[in-house]
C-alpha positions in Angstrom: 205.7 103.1 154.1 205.6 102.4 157.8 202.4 102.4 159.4 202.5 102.9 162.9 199.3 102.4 163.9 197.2 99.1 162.8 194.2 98.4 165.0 190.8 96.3 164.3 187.9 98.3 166.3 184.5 97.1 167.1 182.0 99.7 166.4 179.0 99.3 169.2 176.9 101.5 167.3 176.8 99.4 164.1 178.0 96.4 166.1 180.7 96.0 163.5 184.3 95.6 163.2 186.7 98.2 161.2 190.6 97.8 160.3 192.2 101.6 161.0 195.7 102.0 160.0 198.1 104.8 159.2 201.4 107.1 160.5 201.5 110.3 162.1 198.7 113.0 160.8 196.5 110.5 158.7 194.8 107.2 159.2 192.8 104.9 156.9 189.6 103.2 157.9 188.8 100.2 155.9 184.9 99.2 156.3 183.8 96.3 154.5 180.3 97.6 154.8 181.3 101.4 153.5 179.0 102.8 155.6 179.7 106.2 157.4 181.2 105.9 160.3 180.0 106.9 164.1 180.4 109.8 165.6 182.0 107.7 169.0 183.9 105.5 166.1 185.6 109.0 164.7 186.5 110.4 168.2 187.7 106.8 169.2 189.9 106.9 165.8 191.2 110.5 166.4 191.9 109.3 170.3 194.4 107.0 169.4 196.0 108.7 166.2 196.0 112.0 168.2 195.2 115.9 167.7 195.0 116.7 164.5 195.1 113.5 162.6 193.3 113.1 159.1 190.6 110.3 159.0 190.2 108.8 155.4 187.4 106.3 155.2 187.7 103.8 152.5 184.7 103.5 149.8 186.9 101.5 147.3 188.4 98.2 149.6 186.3 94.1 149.5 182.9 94.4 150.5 181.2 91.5 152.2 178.3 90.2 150.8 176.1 89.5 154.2 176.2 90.7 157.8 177.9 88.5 159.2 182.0 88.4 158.2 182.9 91.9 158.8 185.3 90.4 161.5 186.8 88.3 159.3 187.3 91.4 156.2 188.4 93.2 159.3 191.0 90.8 160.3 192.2 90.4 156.8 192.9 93.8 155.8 194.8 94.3 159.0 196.8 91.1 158.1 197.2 92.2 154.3 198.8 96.4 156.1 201.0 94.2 157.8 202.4 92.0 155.6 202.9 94.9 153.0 200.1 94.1 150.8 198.9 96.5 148.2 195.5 98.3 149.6 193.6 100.4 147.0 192.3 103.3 148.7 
């Protein structure tokens, strides 16, 4: 599949970094912290996927095991979309 949108967020409201990917009408947020996600994070998502996209939030992808290396699950699960890599969702 080609994704046409891959983007790492920052999320000011849980200070912490998201990987959103996807094509037309449905995106994927992968959260290393499976959390729910922000009101402002979902409008931000919807903003650049555009009216009427589906927002799936992952409960299933790597969690990290502090507080700290969200950026660094965030930058590899944008890295792993890219390159093709199988994501379970």
């Amino acid at each position: 599949m080609l994704y046409v949108l891959v983007k790492v967020l920052f999320s000011p409201v849980r200070k912490h970094w998201l990987t959103v990917y996807g094509a037309p009408k449905c995106v994927y947020v992968l959260d290393s912290l499976a959390g729910t996600m922000s009101e402002d994070t979902k409008t931000a998502v919807r903003t650049m996927s555009g009216k009427g996209t589906r927002v799936l939030c992952s409960k299933t992808c790597t969690q990290q095991t502090n507080g700290d290396d969200c950026g660094c699950f965030a930058l590899a699960f944008a890295t792993t979309v890219v390159l093709g890599g199988m994501l379970f969702f």
